[in-house]
C-alpha positions as CSV (number, residue, x, y, z in Angstrom):
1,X,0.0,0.0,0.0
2,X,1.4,3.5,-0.7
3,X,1.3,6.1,2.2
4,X,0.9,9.6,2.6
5,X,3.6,9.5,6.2
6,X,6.2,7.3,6.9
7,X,6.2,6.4,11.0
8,X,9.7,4.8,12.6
9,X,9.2,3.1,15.8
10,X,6.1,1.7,17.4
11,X,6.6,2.7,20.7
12,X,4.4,4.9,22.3
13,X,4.5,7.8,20.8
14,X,4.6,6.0,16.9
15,X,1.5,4.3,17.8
16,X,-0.1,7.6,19.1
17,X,1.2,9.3,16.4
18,X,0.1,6.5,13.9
19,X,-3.6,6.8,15.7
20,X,-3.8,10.2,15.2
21,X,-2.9,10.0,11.5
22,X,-4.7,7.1,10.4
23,X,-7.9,7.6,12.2
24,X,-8.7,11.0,10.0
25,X,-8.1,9.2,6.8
26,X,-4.2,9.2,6.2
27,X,-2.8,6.3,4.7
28,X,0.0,5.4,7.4
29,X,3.2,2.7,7.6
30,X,4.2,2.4,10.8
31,X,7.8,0.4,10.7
32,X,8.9,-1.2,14.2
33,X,12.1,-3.2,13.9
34,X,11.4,-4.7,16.9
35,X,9.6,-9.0,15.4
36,X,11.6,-8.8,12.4
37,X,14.4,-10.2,14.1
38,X,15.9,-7.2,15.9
39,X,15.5,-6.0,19.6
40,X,16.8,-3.5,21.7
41,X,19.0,-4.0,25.1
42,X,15.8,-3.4,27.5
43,X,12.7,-4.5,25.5
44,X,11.5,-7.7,26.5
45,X,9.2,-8.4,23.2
46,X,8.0,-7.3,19.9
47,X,4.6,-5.7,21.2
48,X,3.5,-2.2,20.2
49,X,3.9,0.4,22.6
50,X,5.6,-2.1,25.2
51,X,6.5,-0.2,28.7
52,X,9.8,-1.4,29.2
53,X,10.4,0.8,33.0
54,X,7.7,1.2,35.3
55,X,4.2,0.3,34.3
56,X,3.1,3.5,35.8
57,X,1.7,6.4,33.8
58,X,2.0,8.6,37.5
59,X,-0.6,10.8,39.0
60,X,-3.7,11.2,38.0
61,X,-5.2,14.1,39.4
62,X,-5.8,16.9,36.6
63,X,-6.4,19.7,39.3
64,X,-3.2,19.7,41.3
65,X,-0.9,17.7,38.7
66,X,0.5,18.4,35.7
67,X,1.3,15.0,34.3
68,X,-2.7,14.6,35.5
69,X,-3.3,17.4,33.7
70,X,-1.3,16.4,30.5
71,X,-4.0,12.7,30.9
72,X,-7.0,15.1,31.2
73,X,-5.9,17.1,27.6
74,X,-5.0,13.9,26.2
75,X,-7.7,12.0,26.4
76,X,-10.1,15.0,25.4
77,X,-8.2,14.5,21.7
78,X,-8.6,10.2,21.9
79,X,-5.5,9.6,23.0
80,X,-5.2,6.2,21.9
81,X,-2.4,5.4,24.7
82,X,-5.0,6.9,27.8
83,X,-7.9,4.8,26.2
84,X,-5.2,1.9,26.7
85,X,-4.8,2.4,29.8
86,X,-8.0,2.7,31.1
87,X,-8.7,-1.2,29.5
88,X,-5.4,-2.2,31.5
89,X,-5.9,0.1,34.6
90,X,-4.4,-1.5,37.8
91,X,-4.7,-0.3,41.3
92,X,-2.2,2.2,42.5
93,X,-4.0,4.9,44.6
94,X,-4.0,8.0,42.5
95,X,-2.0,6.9,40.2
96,X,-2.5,5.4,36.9
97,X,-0.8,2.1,36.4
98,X,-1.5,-0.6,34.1
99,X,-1.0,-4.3,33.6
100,X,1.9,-3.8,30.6
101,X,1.0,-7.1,28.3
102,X,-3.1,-5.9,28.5
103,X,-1.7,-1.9,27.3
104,X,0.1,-3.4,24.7
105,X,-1.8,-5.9,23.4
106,X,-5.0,-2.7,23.6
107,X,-2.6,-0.7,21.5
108,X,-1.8,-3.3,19.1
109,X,-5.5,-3.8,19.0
110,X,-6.8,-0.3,18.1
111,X,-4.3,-0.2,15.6
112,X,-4.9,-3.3,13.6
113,X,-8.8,-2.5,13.3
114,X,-7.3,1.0,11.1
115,X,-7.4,-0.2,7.3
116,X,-5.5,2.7,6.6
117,X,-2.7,1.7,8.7
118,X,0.0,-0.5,7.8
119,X,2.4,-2.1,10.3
120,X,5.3,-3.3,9.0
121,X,8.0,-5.3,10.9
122,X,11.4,-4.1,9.2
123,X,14.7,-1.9,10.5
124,X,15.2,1.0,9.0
125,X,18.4,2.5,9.1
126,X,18.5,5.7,7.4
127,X,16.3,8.7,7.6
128,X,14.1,9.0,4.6
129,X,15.6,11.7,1.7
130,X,11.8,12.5,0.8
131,X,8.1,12.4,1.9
132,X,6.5,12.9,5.5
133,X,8.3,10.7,8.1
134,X,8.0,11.1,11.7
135,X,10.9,9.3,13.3
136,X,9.6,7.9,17.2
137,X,12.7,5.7,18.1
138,X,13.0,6.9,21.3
139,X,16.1,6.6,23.6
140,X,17.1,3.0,22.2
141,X,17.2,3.9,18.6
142,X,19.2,1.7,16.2
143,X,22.8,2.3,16.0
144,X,22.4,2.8,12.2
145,X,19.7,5.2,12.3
146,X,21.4,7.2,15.0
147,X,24.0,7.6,12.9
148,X,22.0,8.7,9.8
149,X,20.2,11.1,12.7
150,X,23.8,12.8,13.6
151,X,24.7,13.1,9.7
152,X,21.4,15.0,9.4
153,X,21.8,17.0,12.3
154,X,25.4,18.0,11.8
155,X,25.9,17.2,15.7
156,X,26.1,14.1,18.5
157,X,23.3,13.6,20.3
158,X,23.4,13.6,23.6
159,X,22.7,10.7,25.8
160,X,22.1,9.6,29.6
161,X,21.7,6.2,31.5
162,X,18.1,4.8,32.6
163,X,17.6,2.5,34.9
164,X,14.8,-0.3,35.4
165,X,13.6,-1.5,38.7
166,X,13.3,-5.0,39.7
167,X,9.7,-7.1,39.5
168,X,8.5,-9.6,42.4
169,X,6.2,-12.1,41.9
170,X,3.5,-11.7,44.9
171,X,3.0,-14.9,46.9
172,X,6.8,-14.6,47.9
173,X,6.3,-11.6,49.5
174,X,5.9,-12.1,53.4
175,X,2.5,-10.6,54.1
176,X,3.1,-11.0,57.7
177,X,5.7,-8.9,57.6
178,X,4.6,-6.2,55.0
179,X,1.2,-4.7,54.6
180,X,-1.2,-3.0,52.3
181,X,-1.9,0.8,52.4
182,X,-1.0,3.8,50.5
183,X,0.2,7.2,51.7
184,X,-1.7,8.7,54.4
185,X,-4.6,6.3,53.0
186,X,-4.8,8.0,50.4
187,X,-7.8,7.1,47.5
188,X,-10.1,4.4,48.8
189,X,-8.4,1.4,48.6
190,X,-5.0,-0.2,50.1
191,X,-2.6,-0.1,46.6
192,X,0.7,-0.7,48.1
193,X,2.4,-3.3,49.5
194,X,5.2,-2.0,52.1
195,X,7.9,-3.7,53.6
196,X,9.3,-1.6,56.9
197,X,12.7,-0.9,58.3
198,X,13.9,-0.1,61.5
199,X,17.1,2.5,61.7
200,X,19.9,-1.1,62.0
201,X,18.3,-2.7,59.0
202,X,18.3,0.8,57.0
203,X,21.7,1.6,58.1
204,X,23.0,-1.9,56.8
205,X,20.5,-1.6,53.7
206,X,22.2,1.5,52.6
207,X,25.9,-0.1,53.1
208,X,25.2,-2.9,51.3
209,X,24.2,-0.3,48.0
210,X,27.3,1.7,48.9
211,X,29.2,-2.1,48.9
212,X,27.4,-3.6,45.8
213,X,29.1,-5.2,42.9
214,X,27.7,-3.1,39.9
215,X,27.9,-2.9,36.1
216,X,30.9,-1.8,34.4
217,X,30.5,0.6,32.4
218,X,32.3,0.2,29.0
219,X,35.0,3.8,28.1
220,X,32.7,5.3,26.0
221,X,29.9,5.2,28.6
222,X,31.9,6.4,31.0
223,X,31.0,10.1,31.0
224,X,27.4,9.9,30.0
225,X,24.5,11.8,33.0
226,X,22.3,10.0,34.7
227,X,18.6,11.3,34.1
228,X,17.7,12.0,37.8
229,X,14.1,11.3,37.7
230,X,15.1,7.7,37.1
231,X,18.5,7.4,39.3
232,X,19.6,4.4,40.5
233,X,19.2,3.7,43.8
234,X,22.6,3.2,44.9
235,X,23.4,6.3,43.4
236,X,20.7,8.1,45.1
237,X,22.1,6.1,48.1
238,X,26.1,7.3,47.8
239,X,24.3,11.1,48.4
240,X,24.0,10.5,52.0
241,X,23.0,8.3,54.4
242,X,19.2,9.5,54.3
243,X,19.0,10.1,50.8
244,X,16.5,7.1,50.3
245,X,14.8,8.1,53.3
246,X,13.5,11.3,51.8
247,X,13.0,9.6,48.0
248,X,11.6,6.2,47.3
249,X,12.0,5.1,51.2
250,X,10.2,7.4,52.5
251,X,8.0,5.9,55.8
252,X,5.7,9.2,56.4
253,X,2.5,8.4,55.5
254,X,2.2,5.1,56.2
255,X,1.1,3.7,59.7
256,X,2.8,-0.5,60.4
257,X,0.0,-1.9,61.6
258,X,2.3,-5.0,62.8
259,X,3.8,-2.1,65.4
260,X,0.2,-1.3,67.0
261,X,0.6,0.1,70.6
262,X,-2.3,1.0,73.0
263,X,-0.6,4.3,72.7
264,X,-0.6,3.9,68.8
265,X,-3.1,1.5,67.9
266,X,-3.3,2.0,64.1
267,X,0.9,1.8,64.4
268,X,3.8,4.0,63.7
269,X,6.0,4.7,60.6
270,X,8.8,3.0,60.2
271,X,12.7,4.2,59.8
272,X,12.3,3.7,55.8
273,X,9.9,1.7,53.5
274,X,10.4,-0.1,50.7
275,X,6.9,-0.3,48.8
276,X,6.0,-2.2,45.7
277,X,3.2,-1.5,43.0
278,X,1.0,-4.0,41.4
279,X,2.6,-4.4,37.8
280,X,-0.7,-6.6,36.4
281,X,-4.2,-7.0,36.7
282,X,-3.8,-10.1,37.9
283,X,-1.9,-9.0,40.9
284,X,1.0,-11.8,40.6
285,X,3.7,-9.0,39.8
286,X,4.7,-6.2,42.0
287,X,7.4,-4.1,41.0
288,X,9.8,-2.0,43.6
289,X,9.2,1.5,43.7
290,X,12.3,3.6,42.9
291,X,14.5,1.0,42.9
292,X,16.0,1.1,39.8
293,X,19.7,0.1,39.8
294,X,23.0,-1.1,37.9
295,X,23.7,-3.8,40.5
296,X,24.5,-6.9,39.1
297,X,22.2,-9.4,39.1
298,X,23.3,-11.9,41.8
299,X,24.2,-8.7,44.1
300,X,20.3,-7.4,43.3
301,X,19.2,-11.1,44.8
302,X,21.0,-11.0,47.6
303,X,20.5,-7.7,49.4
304,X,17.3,-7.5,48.3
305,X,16.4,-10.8,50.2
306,X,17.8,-8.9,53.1
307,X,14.5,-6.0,53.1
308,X,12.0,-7.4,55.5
309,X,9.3,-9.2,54.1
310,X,11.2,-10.0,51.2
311,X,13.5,-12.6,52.7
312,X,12.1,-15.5,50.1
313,X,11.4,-12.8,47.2
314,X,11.2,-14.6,43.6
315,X,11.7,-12.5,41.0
316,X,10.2,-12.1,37.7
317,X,12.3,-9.7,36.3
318,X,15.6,-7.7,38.3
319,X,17.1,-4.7,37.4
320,X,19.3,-3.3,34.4
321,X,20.7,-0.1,33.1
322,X,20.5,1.2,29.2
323,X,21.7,4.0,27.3
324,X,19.3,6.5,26.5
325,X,19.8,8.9,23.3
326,X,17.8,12.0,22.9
327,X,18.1,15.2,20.6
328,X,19.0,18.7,21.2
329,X,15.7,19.9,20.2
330,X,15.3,23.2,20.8
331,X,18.1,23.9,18.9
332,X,17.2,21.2,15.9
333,X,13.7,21.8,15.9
334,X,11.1,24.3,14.6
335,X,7.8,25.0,16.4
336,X,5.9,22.1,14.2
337,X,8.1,19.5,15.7
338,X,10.4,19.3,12.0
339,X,14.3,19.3,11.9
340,X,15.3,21.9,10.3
341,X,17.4,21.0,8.0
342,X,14.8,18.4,7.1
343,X,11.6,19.6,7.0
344,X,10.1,16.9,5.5
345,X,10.8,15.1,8.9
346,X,9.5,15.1,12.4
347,X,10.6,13.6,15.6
348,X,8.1,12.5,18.1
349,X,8.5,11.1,21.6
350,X,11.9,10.4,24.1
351,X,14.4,11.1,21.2
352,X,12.8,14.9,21.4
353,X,14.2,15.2,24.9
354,X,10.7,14.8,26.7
355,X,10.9,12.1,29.6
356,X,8.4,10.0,30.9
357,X,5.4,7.8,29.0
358,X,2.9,10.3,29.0
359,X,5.2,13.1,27.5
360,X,6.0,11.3,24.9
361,X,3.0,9.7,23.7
362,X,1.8,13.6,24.3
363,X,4.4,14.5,21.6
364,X,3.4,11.7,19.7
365,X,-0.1,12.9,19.5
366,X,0.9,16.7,18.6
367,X,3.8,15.1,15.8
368,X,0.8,13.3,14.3
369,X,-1.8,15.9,14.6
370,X,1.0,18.4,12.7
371,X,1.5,16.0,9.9
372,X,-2.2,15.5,9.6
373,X,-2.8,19.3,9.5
374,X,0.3,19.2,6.8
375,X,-1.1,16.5,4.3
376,X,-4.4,19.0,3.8
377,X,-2.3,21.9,3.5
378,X,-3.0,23.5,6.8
379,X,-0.7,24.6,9.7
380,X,-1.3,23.2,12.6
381,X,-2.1,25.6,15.5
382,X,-0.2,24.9,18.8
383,X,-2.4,24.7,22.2
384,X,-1.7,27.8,24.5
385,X,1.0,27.5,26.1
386,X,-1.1,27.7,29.1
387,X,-2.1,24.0,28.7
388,X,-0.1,21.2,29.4
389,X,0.2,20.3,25.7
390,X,1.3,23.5,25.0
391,X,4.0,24.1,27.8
392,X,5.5,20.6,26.9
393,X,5.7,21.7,23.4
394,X,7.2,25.0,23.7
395,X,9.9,24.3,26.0
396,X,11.1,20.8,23.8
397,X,11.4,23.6,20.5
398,X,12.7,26.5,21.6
399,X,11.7,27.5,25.3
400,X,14.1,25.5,26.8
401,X,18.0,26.4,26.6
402,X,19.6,24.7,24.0
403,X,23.4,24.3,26.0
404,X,21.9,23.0,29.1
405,X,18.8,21.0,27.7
406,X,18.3,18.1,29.8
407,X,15.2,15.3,29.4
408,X,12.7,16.6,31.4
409,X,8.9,15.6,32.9
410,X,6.1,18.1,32.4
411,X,5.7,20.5,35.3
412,X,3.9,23.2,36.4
413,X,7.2,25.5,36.2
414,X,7.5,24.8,32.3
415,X,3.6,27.0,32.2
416,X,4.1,30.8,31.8
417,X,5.0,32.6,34.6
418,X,2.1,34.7,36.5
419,X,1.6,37.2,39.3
420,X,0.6,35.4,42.9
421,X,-2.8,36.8,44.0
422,X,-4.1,36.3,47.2
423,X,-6.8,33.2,47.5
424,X,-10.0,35.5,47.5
425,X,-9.4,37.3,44.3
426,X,-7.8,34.2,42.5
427,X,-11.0,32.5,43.3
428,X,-13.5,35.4,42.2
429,X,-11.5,37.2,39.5
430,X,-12.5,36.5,36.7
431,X,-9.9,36.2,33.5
432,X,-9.7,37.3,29.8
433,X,-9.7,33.0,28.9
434,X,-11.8,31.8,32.0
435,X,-11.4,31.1,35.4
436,X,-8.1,30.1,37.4
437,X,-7.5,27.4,39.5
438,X,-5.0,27.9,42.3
439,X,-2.1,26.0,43.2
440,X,0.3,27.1,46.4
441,X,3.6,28.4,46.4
442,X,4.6,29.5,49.9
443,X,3.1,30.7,52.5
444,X,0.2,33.0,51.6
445,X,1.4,32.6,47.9
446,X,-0.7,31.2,45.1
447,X,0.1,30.9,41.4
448,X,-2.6,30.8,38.9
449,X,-3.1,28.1,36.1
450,X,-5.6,28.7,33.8
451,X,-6.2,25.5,32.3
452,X,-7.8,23.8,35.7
453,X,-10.8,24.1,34.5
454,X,-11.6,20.9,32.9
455,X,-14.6,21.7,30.7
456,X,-12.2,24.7,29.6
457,X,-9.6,22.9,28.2
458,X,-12.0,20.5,26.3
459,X,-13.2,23.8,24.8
460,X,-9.4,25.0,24.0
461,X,-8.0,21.4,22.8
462,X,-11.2,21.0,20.3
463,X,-10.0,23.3,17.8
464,X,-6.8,21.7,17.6
């Protein structure tokens, strides 16, 4: 079949990208190397869209979060990747987490039912000399192709280290030991299991990281950043002694009922937790939260036998560590997502610089909306920049600066800056665009975002 755009990579944000596309009429090949007899170093099977870290798509609260914001504006354009994940939607308190195989196998799904879309399993290693191509690698793209990419771009891309956290299966886990509940009970069920420390088995927790046998790194990965929302743990852990305690081992929150008093009936927080997140909707896999790490495999066994309650762990899958590659876009890349020396190509998704699974299906979305927009002859028109699309957006082509850019989630800091206003007139005042929602910064400080209005932004994101 011929094809009006040309899609590389079926990852998450190709398949949004392909969904966007093919869903208004475009005649689509989506190519994914991966079951045509190549792989990369951290996937684990040829399925589209295949979450190959965590299986959590993080909060979900669209008032006080911007990556729940970012879900909110995504699925008001039929995000294909949020209506995954709602099929595959595991507990996890106000998070969104999914069972991966059921998101995969939903996205693979959606997209074989498009009979304008054409999936073809095949590497391709050089970019494309003519017609529309959006190129969704992400961080693990073929050496060949990252070549062809730094030809194009007349400069190396830049790279840092990610990390992936080890999975247990559940009925090893000592339930006498741990318990269910998540963060001051938050939501209304119990979506954690956590396994407490006292301050001796922290303190010899966090020696035996310091002590670990870990990968080698080979010389010319030697000098390459860690991304620090994904550091591993030992490295979080060779920051200080309480480090963990105030990142993924954080006890406040949560109440050990197995260390009820009549003082404390309902029990005290621990020295440092250790919690694990359901990872299917069976509820057989629980993966450790924040714990991603370069130990090597036998050392990953054996201290982590030593966190209580995880004494006779089995474990489906334990950590690694993989090179991630990423663009620097804001000096590559227009506004419309196209490298400019290129224009006849986009890139969509991690390689862009964004970091995180929602970011870059939401780039994935906008890449495929552009094109669309492009085959009719239209320019596509960016959301505000007061929305979470269009913050995202604006800081991977341009906003952000280009010597220092650095992969980064969506936040509320990337939205344009406004003046505080006290609570009473942020609540009653009314806008040019609409009402405010309030978010605070400080004491008696409160910074207005204008897109908390959710029937609002389904008005704004409409036209797009």
């Amino acid at each position: 079949m011929e094809y009006d755009v040309h899609i590389i990579g079926g990852g998450l944000a190709g398949s949004e990208a392909a969904w966007q596309l093919a869903r208004r009429g475009a005649r689509v090949r989506l190519s994914e190397m991966r079951g045509g007899g190549d792989s990369t170093p951290a996937h684990q099977g040829a399925g589209l869209a295949e979450l190959v870290c965590s299986n959590s798509f993080r909060s979900d609260d669209s008032d006080k979060n911007a990556v729940g914001l970012l879900h909110h504006e995504m699925r008001a354009l039929d995000s294909l990747v949020m209506t995954a994940a709602a099929a595959a939607q595991v507990p996890a308190g106000s998070a969104l987490a999914v069972d991966r195989e059921v998101f995969s196998a939903e996205v693979e799904a959606a997209l074989a039912a498009l009979p304008t879309l054409t999936v073809v399993r095949e590497r391709i290693d050089r970019l494309p000399s003519a017609g529309l191509t959006i190129v969704a690698t992400g961080p693990l793209t073929a050496a060949a192709l990252a070549d062809s990419i730094g030809t194009a771009t007349g400069a190396s891309s830049l790279a840092f280290f990610d990390a992936i956290a080890p999975i247990v299966y559940r009925d090893s886990i000592d339930m006498d030991v741990c318990w269910m509940a998540s963060r001051w009970d938050k939501g209304e069920t119990k979506d954690y299991i956590n396994c407490p420390m006292n301050l001796e088995q922290y303190r010899a927790f966090h020696q035996g990281l310091l002590d670990g046998d870990t990968t080698e790194f080979r010389e010319w990965e030697a000098s390459t950043p860690y991304f620090e929302g994904c550091m591993p743990i030992e490295v979080m852990a060779a920051r200080g002694l309480d480090t963990l305690r105030f990142g993924p081992m954080k006890p406040v929150g949560l109440d050990n009922p197995h260390d009820a008093t009549p003082e404390f009936p309902q029990g005290r927080w621990p020295h440092a937790v250790v919690q694990l997140r359901q990872d299917n909707k069976l509820g057989t896999l629980w993966n450790m939260v924040g714990f991603q790490t370069k130990l090597k495999h036998a050392e990953q066994v054996r201290l982590f036998r030593t966190i209580p309650g995880l004494e006779n762990a089995e474990f489906a899958r334990l950590g690694g560590l993989h090179r991630n590659t990423f663009l620097n876009s804001p000096q590559l890349l227009d506004r419309q997502l196209r490298l400019k020396s290129a224009p006849h190509i986009r890139f969509a998704g991690q390689i862009t610089g964004c970091e995180g699974y929602v970011e870059s299906s939401a780039v994935g979305l906008m890449a495929g909306m552009m094109a669309a927009a492009e085959l009719v002859g239209r320019t596509w028109t960016a959301p505000p920049r007061t929305t979470a699309l269009g913050a995202l957006l604006a800081h991977i082509t341009g906003d952000a600066e280009a010597e220092s850019y650095q992969p980064m989630n969506i936040n509320f800091g990337l939205f344009p800056p406004v003046d505080p206003t006290s609570r009473k007139s942020s609540a009653t005042k009314p806008t040019p665009s609409g009402p405010r929602s309030t978010l605070r910064r400080g004491k008696g400080q409160l910074i207005s975002i204008e897109t908390a209005s959710n029937s609002k932004i389904r008005r704004i994101l409409t036209i797009f």
